[in-house]
N, C-alpha and C positions, 0 to 999 in steps of 0.2 A: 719548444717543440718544432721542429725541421719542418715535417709533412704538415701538408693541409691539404683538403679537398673537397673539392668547392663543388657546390651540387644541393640538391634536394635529394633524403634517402627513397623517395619516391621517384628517382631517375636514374638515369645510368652511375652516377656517382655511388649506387647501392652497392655495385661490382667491387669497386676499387675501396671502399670500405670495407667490404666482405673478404676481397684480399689480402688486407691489412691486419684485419681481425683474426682471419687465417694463420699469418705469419708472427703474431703477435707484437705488429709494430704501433707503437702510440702515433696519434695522428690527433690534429684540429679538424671537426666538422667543419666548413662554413657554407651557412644554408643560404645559398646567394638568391633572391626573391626575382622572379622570373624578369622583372621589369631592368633590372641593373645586368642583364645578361650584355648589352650594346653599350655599354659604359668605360672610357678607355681602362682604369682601373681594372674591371675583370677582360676587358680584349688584350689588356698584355700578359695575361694568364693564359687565355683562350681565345686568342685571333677571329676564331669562327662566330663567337656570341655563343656558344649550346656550353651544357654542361657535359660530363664533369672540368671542372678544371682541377690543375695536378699542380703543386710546387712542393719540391723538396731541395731543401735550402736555395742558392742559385737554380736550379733546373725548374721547368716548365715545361708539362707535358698537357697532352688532350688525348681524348678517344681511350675510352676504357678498359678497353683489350689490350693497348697498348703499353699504357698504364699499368696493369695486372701484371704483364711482360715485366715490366722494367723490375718491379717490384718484388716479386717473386726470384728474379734473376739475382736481387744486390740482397737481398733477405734472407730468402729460400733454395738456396742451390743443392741439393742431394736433399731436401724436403718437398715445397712446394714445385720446382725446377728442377730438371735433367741433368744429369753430370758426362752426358755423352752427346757429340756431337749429332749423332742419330737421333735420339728421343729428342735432344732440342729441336731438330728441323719437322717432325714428326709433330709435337708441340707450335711451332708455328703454321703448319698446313693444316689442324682442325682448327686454330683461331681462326684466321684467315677464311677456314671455310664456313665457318659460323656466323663470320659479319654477312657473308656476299651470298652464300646460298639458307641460311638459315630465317636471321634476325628479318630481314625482307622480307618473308613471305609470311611471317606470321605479326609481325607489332601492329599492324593494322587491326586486327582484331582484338588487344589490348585497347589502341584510341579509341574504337567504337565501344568497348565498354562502358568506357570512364567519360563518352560525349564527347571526343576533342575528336573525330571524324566520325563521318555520317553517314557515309557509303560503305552499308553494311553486305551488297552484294559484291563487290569489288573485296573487301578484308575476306569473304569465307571462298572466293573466288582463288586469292592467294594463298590464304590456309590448306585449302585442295591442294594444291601443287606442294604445299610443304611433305608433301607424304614420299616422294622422290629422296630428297636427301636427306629425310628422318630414317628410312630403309635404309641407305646405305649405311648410317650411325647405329643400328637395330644390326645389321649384321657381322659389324667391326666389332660391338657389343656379346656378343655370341659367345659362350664362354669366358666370359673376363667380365672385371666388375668397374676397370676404372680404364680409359682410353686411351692412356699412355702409361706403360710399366706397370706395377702390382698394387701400385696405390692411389691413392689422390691426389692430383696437381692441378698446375695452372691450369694446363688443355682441358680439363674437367669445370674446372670456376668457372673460364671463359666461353664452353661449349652450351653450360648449364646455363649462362647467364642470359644468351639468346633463345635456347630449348625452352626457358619456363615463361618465355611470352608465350605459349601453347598455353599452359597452365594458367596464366593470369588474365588471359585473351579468353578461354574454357574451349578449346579448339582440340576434341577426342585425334587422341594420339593411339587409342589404345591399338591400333595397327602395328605398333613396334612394339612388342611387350618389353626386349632388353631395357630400350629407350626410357619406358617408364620409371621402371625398377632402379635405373643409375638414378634419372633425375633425384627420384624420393631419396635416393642415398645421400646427392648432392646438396640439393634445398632440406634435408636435415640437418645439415652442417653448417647450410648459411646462418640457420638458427642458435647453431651451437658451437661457432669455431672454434677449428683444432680436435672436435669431437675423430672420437675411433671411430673407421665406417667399413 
């Protein structure tokens, strides 16, 4: 088996699995235990020490989004990926904007759940300001069910995969109803990959 990826399904490595699953590509888990993250063994995987880490055959990828990209693109082209220049660049400006205005303002309030941060006015501090570019994603959502073209893709996995730290974090969103209503379409299918939605 080519793929593997390296991660705990309880971290970002759940993305790139879910994309996988998605696409119906076989892959090796491997549940690398948080202590061997600074180990050269996994640093020549993933330089940085975090998870996920990515190898398919020769290649060695990190950062999950990125990941999903690659994947979706050599996998899923005219399925999970774009067959036109336009929706491809469309598909990279919601990732992009999901790492830098989304993921940010809301994981904080997921660490305070689970104990691994404390400063819980600081997490609902940030979760406040999530309400800005969760609006914009609410009214892009407006008539239309999936964020790029008429179905489900990447921009949707990877949009979804930062939107449901709201959900895991319990930070009411219900200010964007669109917002909502994709998500549930989208964490239905992480459930059920390849599911109709």
């Amino acid at each position: 088996m080519a793929i593997k990826i390296y991660g705990s399904a309880m971290s970002r490595a759940s993305r790139v699995m879910w994309c996988a699953k998605e696409l119906g590509v076989p892959f090796e888990h491997v549940d690398i235990a948080w202590d061997s993250l600074k180990k050269p063994e996994f640093l020549a995987i993933n330089p940085n020490g975090k998870v996920p880490g990515f190898t398919d055959g020769n290649l060695s990828l990190f950062e999950s989004l990125a990941i999903n990209l690659y994947l979706a693109k050599k996998y899923g082209t005219g399925e999970l990926y774009p067959t036109n220049l336009e929706d491809e660049a469309r598909v990279f400006q919601w990732t992009l904007w999901a790492a830098t205005e989304v993921e940010p303002l809301l994981i904080e309030s997921v660490l305070v759940k689970f104990g691994i941060f404390s400063d819980a006015a600081s997490a609902k501090a940030k979760a406040d300001r999530a309400k800005t570019p969760l609006l914009v994603l609410d009214n892009h959502l407006a008539g239309r069910e999936y964020i790029v073209g008429s179905k489900f893709g990447v921009a949707d996995l990877n949009v979804a995969a930062a939107v449901s730290f709201a959900r895991y974090g319990e930070v009411d969103i219900s200010y964007a109803p669109h917002v909502v209503a994709w998500l549930d379409r989208c964490l239905a299918r992480q459930h059920n990959p390849g599911a109709n939605a």
